[in-house]
C-alpha positions in Angstrom: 24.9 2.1 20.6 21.8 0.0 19.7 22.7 -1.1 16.1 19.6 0.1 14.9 19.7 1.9 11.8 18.8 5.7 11.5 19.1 6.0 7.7 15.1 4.9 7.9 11.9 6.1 8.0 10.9 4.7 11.5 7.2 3.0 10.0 5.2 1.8 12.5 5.2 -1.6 11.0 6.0 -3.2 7.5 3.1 -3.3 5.5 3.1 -7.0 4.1 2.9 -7.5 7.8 0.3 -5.1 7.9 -1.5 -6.8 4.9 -1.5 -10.3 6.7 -2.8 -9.4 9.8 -5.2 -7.1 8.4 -6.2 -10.1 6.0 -6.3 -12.4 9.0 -8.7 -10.0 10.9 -10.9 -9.6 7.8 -11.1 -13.7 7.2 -11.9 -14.3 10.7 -14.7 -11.8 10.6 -16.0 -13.1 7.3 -16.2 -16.6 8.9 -18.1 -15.7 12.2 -20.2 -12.8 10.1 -22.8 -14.6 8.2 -24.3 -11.9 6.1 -22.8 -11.8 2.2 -23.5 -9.4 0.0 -25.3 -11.1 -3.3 -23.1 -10.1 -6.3 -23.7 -10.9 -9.9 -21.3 -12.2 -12.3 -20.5 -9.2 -13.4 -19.6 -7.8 -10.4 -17.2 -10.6 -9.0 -15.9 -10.2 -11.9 -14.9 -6.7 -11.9 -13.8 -7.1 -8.4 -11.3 -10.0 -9.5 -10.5 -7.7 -12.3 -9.6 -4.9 -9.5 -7.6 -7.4 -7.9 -5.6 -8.0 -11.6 -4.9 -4.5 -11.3 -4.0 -3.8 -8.3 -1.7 -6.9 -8.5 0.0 -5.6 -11.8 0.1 -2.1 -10.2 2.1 -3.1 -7.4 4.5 -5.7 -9.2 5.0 -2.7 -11.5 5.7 -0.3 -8.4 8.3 -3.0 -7.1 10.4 -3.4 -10.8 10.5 0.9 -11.3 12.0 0.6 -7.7 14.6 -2.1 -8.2 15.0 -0.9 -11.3 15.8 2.9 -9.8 18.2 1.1 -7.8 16.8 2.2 -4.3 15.3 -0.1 -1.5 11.7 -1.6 -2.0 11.6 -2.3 2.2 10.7 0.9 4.1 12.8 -0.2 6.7 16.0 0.4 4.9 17.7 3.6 3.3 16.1 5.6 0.0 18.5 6.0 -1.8 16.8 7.7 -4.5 13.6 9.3 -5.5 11.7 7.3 -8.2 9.4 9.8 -9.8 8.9 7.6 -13.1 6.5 4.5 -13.9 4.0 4.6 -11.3 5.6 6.8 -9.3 4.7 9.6 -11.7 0.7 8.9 -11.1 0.6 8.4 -7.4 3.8 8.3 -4.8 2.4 5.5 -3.4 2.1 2.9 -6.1 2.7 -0.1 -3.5 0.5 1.1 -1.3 -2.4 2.0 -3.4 -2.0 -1.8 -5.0 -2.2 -3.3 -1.6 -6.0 -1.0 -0.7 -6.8 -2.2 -4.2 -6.1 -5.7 -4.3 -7.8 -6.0 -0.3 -10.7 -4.3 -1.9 -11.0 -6.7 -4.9 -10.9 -9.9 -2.5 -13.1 -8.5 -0.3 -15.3 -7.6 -2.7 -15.1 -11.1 -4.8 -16.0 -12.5 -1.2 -18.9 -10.5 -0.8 -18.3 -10.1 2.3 -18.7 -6.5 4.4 -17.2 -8.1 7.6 -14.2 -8.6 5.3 -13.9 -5.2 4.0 -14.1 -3.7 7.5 -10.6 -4.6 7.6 -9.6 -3.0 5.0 -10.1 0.4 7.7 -7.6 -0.3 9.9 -5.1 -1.1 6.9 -5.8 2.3 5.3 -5.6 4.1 8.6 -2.4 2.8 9.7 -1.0 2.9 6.3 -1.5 6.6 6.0 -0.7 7.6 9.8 1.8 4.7 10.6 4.0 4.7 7.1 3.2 7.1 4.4 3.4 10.4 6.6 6.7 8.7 8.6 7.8 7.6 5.2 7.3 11.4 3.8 8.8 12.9 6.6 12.3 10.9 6.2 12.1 11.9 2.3 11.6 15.6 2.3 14.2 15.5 5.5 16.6 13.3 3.5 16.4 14.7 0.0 15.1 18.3 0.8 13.8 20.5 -2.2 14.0 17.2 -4.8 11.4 15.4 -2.9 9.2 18.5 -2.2 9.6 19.3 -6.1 7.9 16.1 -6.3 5.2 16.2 -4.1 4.1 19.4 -5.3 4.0 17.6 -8.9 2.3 13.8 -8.4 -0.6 12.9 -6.1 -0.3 11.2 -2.7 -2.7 8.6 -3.4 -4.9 9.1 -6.8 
């Protein structure tokens, strides 16, 4: 017996964990990368406006979870479907906040070495969580969970 818990959906990594080191990568290349994109006011504006957003998005993912009473972590049990709140415009609030709020910083930064990261975050996000993460749902919760993909968006 290895103690490991089965009640999960197996993602290939946490995605704060996911964030940092995808945040890392994308400072490091900003540093050695010296081009920048030149951004008005405006526009470094907007972009710390996406980050707002995205920011607000996700705190508001987190509370409907807690809230619903189920685990935020991925690498503990669902013990619900939340379909309400965010969950009722995309089923991937958390997610979609985290793209969002690496975009806006990146953005704000002007920096295209920066967003390169945000590839890799997206790529393992969708292949290494979401569809793992899907998987576990529809096997754990059956017709309810397919009910509600076939009603609310993956992403947007």
């Amino acid at each position: 017996m290895s103690g490991a818990p089965t009640d999960t959906p197996g993602v290939l990594i946490l995605p704060p964990w996911l964030f940092l080191i995808c945040a890392a990568s994308g400072t490091i290349a900003h540093l050695v990368c010296p081009y920048r994109f030149a951004l008005a006011p405006w526009a470094r504006a907007a972009a710390f406006g996406l980050w707002l957003a995205a920011t607000a998005f996700t705190l508001w993912g987190v509370r409907t979870m807690k809230a619903a009473g189920t685990n935020v972590r991925p690498d503990r049990p669902a013990l619900s479907i939340v379909s309400h709140g965010p969950f009722a415009m995309t089923r991937n609030p958390l997610y979609l906040g985290m793209i969002g709020l690496f975009a806006g910083v990146g953005i704000a930064m002007g920096s295209p070495a920066f967003l390169t990261a945000l590839v890799p975050l997206v790529v393992v996000l969708h292949f290494g969580v979401v569809l793992r993460e899907e998987s576990y749902l529809e096997a754990k919760f059956g017709d309810s969970y397919r009910d509600y993909k076939a009603r609310v968006r993956r992403w947007i």
